[in-house]
MARTI-851413 format. One record per residue (C-alpha): residue number from 1; x, y, z; residue in three letters. Coordinates in steps of 0.2 Angstrom, whole numbers, plus 5000, padded with zeros to 4 digits. Layout:
! MARTI-851413
num|xx|yy|zz|residu
NUM|X|Y|Z|ALA .
...
END
This chain:
! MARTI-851413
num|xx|yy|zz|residu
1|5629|5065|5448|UNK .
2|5613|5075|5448|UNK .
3|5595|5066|5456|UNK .
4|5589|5061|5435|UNK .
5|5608|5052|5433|UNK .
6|5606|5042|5446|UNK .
7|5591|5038|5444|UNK .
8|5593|5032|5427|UNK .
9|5607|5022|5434|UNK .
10|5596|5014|5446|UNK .
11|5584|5010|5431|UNK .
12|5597|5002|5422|UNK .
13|5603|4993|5435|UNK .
14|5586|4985|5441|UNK .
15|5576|4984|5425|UNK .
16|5593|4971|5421|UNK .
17|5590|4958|5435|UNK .
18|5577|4946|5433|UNK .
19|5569|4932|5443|UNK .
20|5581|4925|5458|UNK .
21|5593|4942|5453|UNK .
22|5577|4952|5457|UNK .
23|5575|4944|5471|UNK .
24|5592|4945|5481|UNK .
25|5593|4964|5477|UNK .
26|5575|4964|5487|UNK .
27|5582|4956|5499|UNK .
28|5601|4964|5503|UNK .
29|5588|4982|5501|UNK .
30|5576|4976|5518|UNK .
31|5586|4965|5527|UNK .
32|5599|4981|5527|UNK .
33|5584|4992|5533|UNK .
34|5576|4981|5544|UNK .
35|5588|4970|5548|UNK .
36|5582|4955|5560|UNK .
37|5565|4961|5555|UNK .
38|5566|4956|5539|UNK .
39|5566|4937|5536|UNK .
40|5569|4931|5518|UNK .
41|5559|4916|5511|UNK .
42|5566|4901|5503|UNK .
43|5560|4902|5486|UNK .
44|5556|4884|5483|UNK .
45|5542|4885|5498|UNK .
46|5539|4904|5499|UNK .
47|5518|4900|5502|UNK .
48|5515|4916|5492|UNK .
49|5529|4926|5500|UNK .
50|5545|4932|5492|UNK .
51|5550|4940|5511|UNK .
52|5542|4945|5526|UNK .
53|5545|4964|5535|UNK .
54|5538|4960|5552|UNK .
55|5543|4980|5559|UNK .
56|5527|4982|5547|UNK .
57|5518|4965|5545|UNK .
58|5523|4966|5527|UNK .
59|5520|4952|5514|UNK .
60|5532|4955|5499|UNK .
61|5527|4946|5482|UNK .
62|5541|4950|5469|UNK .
63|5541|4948|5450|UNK .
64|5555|4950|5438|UNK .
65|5552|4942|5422|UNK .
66|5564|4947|5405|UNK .
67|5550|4953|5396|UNK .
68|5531|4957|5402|UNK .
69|5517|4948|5397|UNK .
70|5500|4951|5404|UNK .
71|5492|4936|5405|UNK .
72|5509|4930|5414|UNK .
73|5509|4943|5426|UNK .
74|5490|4939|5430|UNK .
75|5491|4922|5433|UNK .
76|5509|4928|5447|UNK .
77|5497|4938|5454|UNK .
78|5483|4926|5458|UNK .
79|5495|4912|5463|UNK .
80|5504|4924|5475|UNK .
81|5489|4932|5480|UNK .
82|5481|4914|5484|UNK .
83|5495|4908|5494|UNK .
84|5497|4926|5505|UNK .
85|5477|4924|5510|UNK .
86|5478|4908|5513|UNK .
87|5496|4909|5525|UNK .
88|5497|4927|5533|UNK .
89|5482|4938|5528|UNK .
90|5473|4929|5544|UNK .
91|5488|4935|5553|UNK .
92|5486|4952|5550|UNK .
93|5501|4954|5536|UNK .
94|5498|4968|5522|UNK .
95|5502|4962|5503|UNK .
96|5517|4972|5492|UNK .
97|5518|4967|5474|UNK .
98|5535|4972|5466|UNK .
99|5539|4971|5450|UNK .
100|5555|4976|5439|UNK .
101|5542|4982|5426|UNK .
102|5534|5000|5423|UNK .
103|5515|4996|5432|UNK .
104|5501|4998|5418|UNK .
105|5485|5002|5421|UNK .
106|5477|4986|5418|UNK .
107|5491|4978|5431|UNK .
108|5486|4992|5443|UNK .
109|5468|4987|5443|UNK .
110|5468|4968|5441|UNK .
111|5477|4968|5461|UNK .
112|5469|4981|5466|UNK .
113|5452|4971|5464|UNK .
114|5459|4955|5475|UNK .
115|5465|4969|5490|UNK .
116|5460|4987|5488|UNK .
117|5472|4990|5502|UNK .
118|5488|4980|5495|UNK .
119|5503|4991|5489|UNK .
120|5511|4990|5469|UNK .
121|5529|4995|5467|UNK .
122|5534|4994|5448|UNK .
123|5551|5000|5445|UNK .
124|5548|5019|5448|UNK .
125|5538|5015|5463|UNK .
126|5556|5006|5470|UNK .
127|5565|5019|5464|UNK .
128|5557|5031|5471|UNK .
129|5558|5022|5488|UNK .
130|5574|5022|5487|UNK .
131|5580|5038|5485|UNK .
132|5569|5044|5498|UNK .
133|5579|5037|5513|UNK .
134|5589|5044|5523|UNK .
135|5607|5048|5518|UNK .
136|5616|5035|5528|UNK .
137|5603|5023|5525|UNK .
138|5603|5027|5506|UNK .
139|5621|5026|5505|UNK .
140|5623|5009|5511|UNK .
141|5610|5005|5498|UNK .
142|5618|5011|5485|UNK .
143|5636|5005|5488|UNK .
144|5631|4988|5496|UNK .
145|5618|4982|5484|UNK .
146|5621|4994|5469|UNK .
147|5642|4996|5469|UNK .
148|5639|5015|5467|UNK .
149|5656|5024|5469|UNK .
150|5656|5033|5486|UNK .
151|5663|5049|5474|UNK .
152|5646|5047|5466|UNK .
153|5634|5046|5480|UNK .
154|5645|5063|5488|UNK .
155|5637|5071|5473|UNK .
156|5620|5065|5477|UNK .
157|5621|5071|5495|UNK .
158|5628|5088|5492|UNK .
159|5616|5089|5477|UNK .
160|5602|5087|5488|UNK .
161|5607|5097|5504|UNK .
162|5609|5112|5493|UNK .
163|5593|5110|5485|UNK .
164|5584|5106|5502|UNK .
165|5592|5125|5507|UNK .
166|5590|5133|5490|UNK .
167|5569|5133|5491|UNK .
168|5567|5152|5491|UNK .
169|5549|5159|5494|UNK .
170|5555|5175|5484|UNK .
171|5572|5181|5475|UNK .
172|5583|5195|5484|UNK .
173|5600|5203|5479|UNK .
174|5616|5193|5486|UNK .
175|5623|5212|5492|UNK .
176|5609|5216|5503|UNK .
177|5617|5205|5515|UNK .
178|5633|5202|5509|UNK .
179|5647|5207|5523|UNK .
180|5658|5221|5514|UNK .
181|5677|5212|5517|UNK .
182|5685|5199|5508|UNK .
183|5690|5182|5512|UNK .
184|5706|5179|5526|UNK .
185|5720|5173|5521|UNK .
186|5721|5162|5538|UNK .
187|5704|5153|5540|UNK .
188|5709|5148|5557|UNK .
189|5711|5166|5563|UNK .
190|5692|5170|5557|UNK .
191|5689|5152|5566|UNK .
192|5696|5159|5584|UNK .
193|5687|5175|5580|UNK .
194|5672|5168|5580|UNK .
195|5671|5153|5590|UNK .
196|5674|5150|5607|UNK .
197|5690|5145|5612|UNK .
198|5684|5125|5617|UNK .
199|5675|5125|5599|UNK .
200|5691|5132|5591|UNK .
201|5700|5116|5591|UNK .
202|5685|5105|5585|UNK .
203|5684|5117|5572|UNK .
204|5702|5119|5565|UNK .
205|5701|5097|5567|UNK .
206|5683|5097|5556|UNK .
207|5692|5109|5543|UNK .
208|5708|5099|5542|UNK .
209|5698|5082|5538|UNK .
210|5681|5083|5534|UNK .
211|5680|5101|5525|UNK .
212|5697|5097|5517|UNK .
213|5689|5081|5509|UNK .
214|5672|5086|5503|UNK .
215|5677|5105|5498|UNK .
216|5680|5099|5480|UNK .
217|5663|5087|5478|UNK .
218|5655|5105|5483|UNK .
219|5664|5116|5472|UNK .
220|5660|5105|5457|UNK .
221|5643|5104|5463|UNK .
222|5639|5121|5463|UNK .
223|5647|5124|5446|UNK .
224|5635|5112|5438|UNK .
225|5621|5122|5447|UNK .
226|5626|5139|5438|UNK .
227|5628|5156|5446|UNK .
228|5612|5161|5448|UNK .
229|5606|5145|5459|UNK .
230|5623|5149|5469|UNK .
231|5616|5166|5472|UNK .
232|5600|5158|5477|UNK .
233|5608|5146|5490|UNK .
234|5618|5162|5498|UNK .
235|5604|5172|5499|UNK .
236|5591|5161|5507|UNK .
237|5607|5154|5520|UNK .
238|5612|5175|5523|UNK .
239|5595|5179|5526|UNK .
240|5591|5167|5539|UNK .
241|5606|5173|5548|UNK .
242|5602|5189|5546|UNK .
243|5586|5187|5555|UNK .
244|5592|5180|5571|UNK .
245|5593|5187|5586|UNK .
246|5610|5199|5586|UNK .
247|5609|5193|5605|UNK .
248|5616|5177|5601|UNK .
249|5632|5171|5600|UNK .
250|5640|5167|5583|UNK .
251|5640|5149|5589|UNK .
252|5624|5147|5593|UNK .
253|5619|5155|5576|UNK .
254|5626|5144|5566|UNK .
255|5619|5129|5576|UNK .
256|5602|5135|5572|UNK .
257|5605|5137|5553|UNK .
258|5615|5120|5556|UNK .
259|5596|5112|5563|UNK .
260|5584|5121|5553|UNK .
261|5595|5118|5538|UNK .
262|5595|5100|5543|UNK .
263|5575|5096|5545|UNK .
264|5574|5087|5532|UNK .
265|5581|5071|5542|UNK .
266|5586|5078|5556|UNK .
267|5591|5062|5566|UNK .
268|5602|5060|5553|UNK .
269|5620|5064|5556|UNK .
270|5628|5060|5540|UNK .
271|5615|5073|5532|UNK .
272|5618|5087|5545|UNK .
273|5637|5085|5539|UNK .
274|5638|5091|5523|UNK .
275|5623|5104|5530|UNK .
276|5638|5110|5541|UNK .
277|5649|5109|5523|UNK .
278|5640|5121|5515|UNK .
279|5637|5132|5530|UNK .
280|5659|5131|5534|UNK .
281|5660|5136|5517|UNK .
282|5652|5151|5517|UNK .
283|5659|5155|5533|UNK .
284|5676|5153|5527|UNK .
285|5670|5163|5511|UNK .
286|5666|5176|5525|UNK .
287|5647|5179|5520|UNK .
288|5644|5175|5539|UNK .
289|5654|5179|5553|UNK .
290|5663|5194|5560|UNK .
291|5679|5200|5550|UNK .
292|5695|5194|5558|UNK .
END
């Protein structure tokens, strides 16, 4: 599933709930991101508020109506806007509008003149949001609130990583620093040429269960990018190998590419997994590493 796919799914998926639909979807996405920080508001005495993220002193005003009508939306904003200044913006609260709508101009400007400062999320706004997160947080997003497939959303991740890696600052051939052997025939002799010997068994387990299950989402990931984006990826991973130190160890190599690679979230571990996919994979395609 490439980044447009999913996000047309998403579109589908949201633009299709409405009213109370709309908002339990908002609230399964922040009370799994904030947790006990978020508190949901009973929708028959929400004083303005649709939910309440207290990690950010966040009002949330949601509306999700089948079809959009303007002088609807106004009067949902004024009544929601009435009731957050009168019951949280003394209490230092921020106002977020969301809508399952694409935000107009007009919409745009008729809150922005009750609170220059308050946020409006239309449906690409939240999508957007979404999509952002971090892997793990994504994920359970997408499973738990959305029932995407985990098949799927290993697509999405691995689309992403190699995308993340791929952003070359110039083109340069594959061969200038392609090693001149070809793949073993026993990856785990390459593994305890390279590795130390109390890395070796780590190694040979990561291999044998993680590398062994997500091998085949890459492989179909990196035919849908075409040869020529695959060349792109190798090129920018071999030439920041190239350029470390020859004083380092292969290990500690590979956990620099692992971090650099990685700084997109790096305190995220589920993202620095498939990072370490693509980086085993050339490794057992022998574009890094000593020849065993």
């Amino acid at each position: 599933m490439n980044r447009q796919t999913l996000r047309d799914f998403l579109k589908f998926k949201i633009s299709n709930l409405y009213e109370k639909q709309f908002n339990e979807m908002i609230d399964n996405i922040f009370s799994i991101l904030y947790g006990e920080d978020f508190k949901c508001i009973k929708q028959h005495r929400d004083l303005g508020s649709d939910g309440i993220i207290e990690a950010e002193k966040i009002c949330l005003a949601c509306y999700a109506p089948e079809k959009y009508e303007s002088n609807k939306f106004k009067r949902k904003v004024d009544d929601d806007f009435r009731k957050y200044k009168a019951n949280y913006a003394n209490l230092g609260y921020k106002w977020r509008f969301i809508t399952n709508q694409k935000l107009l101009g007009s919409a745009i400007t008729h809150i922005k003149k009750k609170d220059t400062n308050a946020e409006i999320w239309g449906i690409e706004e939240l999508i957007n949001f979404i999509l952002r997160l971090s892997p793990s947080k994504r994920r359970k997003i997408l499973e738990e609130v959305f029932s995407l497939s985990k098949e799927l959303i290993e697509y999405d991740f691995i689309e992403e990583v190699i995308e993340e890696i791929s952003k070359l600052k110039e083109k340069e051939s594959l061969y200038k620093y392609k090693p001149k052997y070809k793949p073993p025939a026993d990856t785990i002799r390459k593994i305890e040429k390279n590795f130390d010997r109390e890395d070796v068994n780590i190694l040979k387990k990561t291999f044998n269960i993680f590398y062994a299950e997500h091998i085949n989402y890459l492989l179909n990931t990196l035919k849908a990018f075409g040869n020529d984006f695959i060349s792109h990826l190798k090129v920018t991973v071999l030439r920041e190998f190239a350029n470390l130190s020859e004083k380092l160890t292969f290990k500690e190599k590979f956990n620099i590419l692992l971090n650099r690679f990685s700084e997109k979230y790096p305190n995220d571990e589920e993202y620095k997994n498939y990072v370490e996919l693509i980086l085993l994979y050339l490794f057992e395609q022998c574009l890094i590493g000593e020849e065993p």
